[in-house]
N, C-alpha and C positions, 0 to 999 in steps of 0.2 A: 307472253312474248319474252324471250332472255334479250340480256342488255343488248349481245351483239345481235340479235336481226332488229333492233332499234338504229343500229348506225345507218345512216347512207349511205350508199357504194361512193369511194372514192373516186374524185376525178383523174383526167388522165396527168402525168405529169411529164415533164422534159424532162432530157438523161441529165440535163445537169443539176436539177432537184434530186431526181433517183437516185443520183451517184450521195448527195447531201445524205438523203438521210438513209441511205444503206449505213454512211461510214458513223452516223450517230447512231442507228441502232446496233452496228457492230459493238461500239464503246460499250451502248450498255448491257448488251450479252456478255462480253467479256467482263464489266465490273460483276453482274451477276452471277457468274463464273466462278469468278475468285470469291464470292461470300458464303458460296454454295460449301464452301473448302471452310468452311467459319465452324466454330459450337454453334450446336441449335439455341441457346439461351442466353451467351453472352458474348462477347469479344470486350478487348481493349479497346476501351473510349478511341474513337474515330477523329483525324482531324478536320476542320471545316471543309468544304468545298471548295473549290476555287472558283473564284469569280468566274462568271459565265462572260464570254466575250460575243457578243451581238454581230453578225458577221453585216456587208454591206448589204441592204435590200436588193434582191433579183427585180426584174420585169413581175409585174404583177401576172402574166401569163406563165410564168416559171414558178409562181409561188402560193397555190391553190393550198389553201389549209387539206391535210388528210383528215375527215372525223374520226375519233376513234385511239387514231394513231398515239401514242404515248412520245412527244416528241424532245429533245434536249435540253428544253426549258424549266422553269421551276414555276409550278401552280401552287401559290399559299391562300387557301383559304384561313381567314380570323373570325372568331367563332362572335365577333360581336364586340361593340363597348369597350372599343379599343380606347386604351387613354393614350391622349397624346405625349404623354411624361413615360409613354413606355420604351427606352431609351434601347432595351434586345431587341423589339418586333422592327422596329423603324430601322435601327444600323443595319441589321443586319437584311430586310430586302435592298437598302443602297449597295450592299455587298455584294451582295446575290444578284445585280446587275452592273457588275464592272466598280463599284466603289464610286468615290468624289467626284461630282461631276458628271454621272450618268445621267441619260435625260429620260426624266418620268414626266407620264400622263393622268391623268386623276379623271374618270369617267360619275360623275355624280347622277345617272340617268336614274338610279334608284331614290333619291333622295325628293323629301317633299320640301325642301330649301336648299335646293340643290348649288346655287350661290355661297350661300355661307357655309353648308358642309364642305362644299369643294376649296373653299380657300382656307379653310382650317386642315385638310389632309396636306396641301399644298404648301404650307406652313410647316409640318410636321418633314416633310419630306425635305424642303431643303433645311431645317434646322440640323438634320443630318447627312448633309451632302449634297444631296441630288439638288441639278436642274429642272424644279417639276413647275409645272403650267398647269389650267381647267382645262381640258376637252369641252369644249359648250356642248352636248348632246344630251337634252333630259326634260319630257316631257313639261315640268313645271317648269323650266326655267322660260321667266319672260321673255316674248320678242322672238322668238328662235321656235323652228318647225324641226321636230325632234326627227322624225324620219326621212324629211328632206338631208337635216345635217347627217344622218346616218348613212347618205351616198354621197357625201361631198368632199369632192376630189381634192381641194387643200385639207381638210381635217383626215380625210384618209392617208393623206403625204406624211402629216404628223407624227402618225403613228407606225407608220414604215421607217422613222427615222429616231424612235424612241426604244429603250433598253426597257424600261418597266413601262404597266397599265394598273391601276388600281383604281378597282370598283366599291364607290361607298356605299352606303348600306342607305337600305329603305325600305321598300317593296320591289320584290325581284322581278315582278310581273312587269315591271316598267323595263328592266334590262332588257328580257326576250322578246318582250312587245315592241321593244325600238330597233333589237339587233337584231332578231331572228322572228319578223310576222311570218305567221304560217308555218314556222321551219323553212324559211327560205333566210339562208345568211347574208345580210347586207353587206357592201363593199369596205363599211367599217371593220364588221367583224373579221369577213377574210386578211385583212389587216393586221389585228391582234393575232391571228391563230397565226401570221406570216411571222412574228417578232416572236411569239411560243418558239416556234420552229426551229427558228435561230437562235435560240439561245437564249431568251427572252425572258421578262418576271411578269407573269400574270396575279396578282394579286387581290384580295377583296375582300371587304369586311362585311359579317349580316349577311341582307341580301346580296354583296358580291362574292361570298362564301357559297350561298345556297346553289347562285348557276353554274358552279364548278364541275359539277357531276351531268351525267348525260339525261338525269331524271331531277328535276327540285319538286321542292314543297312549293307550291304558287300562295295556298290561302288554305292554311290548318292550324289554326290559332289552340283551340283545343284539343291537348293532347289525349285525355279521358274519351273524351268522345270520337278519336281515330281506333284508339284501342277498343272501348266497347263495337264499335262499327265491326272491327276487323279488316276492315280493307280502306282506301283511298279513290276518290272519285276524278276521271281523268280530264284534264281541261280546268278541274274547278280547284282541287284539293292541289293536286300534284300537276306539273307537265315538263313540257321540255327544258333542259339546262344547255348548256353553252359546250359539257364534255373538254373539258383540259384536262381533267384525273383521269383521264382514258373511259374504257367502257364496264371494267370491274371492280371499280369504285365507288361508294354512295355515299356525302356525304351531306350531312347537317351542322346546324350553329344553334349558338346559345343552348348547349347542349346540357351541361348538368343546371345552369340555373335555373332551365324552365323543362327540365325531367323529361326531356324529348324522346328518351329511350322509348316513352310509347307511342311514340308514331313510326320512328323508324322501322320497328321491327314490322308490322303488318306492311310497310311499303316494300320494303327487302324482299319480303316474302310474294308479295304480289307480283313485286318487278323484275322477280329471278334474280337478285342479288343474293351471292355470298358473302359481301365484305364491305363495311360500311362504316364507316368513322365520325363519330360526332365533339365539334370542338368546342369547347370552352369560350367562354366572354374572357376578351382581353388574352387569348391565347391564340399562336397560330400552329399552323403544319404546313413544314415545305414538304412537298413533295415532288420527285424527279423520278418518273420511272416507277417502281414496287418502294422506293427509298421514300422514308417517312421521318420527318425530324420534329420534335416538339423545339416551342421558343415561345417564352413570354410568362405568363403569370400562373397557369395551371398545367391543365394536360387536356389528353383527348381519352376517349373510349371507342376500343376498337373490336365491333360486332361481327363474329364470323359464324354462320347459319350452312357452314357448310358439311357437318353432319347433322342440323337441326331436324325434327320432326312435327310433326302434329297429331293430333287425333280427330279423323273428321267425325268420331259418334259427340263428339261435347256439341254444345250449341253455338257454343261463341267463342274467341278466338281465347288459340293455346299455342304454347310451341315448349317443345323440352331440346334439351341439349346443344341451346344456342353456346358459344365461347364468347366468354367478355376478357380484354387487355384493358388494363387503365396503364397510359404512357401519360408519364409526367411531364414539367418541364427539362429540356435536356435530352432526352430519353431520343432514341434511334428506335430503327424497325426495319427490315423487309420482308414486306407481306406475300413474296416472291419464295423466300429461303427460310421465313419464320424467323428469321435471328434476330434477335432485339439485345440492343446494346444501351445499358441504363445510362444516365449521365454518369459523369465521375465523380460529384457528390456521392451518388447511391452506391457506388464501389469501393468508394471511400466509407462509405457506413455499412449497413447491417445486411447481410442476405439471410431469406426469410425463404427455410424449405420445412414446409409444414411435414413432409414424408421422410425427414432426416432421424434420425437414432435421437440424434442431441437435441433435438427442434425445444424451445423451449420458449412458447408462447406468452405473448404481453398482456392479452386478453382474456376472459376465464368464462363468460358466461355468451349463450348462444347470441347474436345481434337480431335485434328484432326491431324494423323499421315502421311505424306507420302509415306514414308517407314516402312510398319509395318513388316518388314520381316530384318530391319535392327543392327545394333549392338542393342541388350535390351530393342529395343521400346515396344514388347506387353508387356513387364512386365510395363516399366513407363509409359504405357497407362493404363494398370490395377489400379494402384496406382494413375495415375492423376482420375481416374473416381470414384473408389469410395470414395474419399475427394470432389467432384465437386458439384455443384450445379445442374448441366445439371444429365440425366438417361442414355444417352448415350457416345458411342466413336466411331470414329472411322477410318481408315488405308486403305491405298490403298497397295497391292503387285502389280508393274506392270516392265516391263524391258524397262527400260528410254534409251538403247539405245539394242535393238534385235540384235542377232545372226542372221548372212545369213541364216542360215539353219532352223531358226523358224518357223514352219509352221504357227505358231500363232501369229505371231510377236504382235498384236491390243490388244492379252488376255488378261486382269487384274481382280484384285478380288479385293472387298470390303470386309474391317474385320469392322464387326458391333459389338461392345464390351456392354451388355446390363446389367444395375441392375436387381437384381429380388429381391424379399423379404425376400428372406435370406440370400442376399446380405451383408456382411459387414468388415470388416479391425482394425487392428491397426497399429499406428508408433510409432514411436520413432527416437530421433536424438542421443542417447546414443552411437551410432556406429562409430558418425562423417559424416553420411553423412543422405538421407532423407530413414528412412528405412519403408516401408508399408510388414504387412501380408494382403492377400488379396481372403478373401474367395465368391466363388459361385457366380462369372460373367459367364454372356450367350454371347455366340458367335456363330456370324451370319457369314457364307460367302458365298459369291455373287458373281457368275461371270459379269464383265463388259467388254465393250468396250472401248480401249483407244482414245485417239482425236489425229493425227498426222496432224504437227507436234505437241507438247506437249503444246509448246511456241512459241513464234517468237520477231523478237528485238522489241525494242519499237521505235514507227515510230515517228520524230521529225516533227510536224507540222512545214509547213512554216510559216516564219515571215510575221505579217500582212502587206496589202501593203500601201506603204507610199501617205501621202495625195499628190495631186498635190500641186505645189507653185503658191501663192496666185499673181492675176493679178489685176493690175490698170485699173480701168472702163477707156474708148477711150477717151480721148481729143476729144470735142465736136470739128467740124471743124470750119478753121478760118473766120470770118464772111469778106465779102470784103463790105468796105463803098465803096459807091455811091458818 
């Protein structure tokens, strides 16, 4: 099934919704417009947004969330292990909802301490600004009936009269379990998607990262064993998300430190995605519309399967000529017009065209990972490859010591990292450490066979053997005179 026959048909709405978000979809066909007029690769650093102004809440009959609909709000998923000393993520969603004094909500439904995570984001939040309160709504929290609170008409009031929502992290199966049983949206939620609509900052770390997309991971802990599988199981692995990124977006978290790239891509594949973005711990992405901003302490990886392949003669899962971006921190994108606009650090440093006359590479020998599924390596295989000499890279994912229960135990895959011609990068070291953007590598994967064992000790030749000792030729015998 493709994403869109996954939406719901919209409800009906009043002309003075209609007339609402015609004239905000108009804004962003026309900013889309003018980017379309942009270089496909780069442009002049961008200036920030401007504060989104939250308009007054309508009649809740005037103000049906559309699914689907990509509305004039900012949706930032945080890829995880947000620290609260991260002084860019925090300013800047107070920003992103009106500045000082905006009033934020903190939804801890994901949270197995849903108390003390909540008063710790709540803490964060106004240390830079904002007005923020708990939302009581969250399965563990004592005293409180999570799905009753999730139709109750003062907490619903709340949140029609708040500029930001942010969702803590947990397990995300508690978010659609309390706001969406069954796929039926609770009056809370119509709530949130109403302050989206307007203008609003939907925000969420973890699992409030994960229900951003119209499809999450519910319970896929093992990433090896989504990829040896080749597919996602529906209800248990994966199910339904909340959809603020719209419907052609897929997105995951804790993404290079827990080498997630192998689950996404068999889900993508499964779920008719072409385009799916995975973020970093302690990293977020706003995004508004196709516009995509990094902020915070790394980047994202942005998967695009839309000329990928397969080969259904292999046994087990493959795909060639998937496209990998690594957007760092700073870093722009619309995944609308393809024009990506690096931070101004990175324009300020080095641009990296491996297909230039003068290209003259930092790197010399092919990258060969063995863990490509491990803390951050496809990203610093991205970035060692397009600085390198060599056109290729590449990673093995295999399990260095199998599960009893593997049927597979021998599976492994080859991650084949390939340049193409419109392959190319910048860095800079202005961050303090090696930072690369790293646009349009091709990625191959390959099932293989592993060799068991893997290794074995190193066998210590015997010591050569010793000469014999050296012998005095016989004493001729004694002659007897005569």
């Amino acid at each position: 099934m493709t994403p869109s026959a996954r939406a719901p048909a919209a409800p009906s709405l009043s002309w003075l919704v209609r007339l609402r978000l015609a004239l905000a979809a108009l804004s962003l066909s026309v900013a889309t417009a003018a980017c379309a007029q942009a270089p496909v690769v780069a442009k002049p650093a961008a200036k920030a947004p401007p504060a989104a102004v939250v308009t007054q809440p309508a009649p809740p009959e005037e103000r049906d969330p559309v699914p689907g609909w990509m509305g004039p709000g900012y949706a930032v998923p945080i890829g995880g292990a947000l620290k609260y000393d991260n002084a860019e993520v925090w300013s800047r969603l107070v920003q992103l909802s009106g500045g000082e004094g905006t009033r934020w909500l903190v939804i801890p439904t994901a949270a197995a301490n849903p108390q003390a995570t909540g008063a710790r984001i709540v803490d964060a939040l106004q240390r830079y600004g904002a007005k923020a309160e708990l939302l009581p709504v969250a399965p563990r929290l004592a005293g409180r009936d999570a799905a009753a609170d999730a139709r109750d008409p003062a907490l619903v009031a709340k949140v029609r009269q708040a500029h930001g929502v942010f969702f803590a992290g947990g397990a995300q199966a508690r978010i659609t379990d309390t706001l969406l049983p069954d796929g039926q949206r609770t009056p809370l939620l119509n709530a949130i998607w109403e302050l989206y609509l307007s203008g609003g900052v939907v925000a969420g770390t973890s699992a409030g990262a994960a229900v951003m997309s119209e499809t999450m991971f519910r319970d896929a802990a093992d990433v090896l064993a989504v990829l040896k599988a080749g597919k996602v199981i529906e209800g248990q692995e994966i199910d339904r998300g909340l959809g603020f990124v719209g419907s052609e977006l897929f997105v995951d978290q804790h993404f290079l430190k827990r080498g997630r790239i192998g689950r996404m891509l068999p889900l993508m594949l499964q779920k008719g995605y072409k385009l799916g973005i995975g973020v970093e711990e302690n990293t977020g992405a706003i995004i508004r519309g196709s516009e995509i901003e990094i902020i915070g302490a790394k980047g994202v990886v942005l998967v695009d399967l839309s000329d990928a392949k397969q080969d259904p003669d292999l046994p087990a899962f493959n795909l060639r000529d998937a496209r990998l971006t690594y957007l760092d921190r700073g870093d722009k994108h619309d995944y609308k017009t393809g024009v990506t606009t690096p931070a101004p650090e990175k324009l300020a440093g080095s641009l990296i065209d491996p297909n230039a006359a003068d290209f003259r590479p930092y790197f010399r020998r092919m990258p060969f990972v063995p863990d490509i599924l491990g803390d951050s390596a496809i990203a610093n295989a991205m970035g060692n490859l397009i600085d390198n000499r060599e056109n290729e890279a590449l990673g093995l994912a295999f399990s260095g010591i199998p599960r009893a229960d593997d049927p597979q135990p021998d599976l492994g895959f080859e991650f084949r990292l390939k340049r193409g011609p419109d392959s190319r990068g910048w860095y800079t070291g202005a961050f303090g450490d090696e930072a690369y953007t790293v646009l349009n590598l091709r990625l191959d994967v390959t099932p293989v066979t592993m060799r068991r064992p893997l290794y074995g000790p190193v066998v210590v030749p015997p010591p050569p053997a010793a000469d014999p000792p050296a012998t005095r030729p016989a004493a001729p015998a004694a002659r007897t005179l005569r």
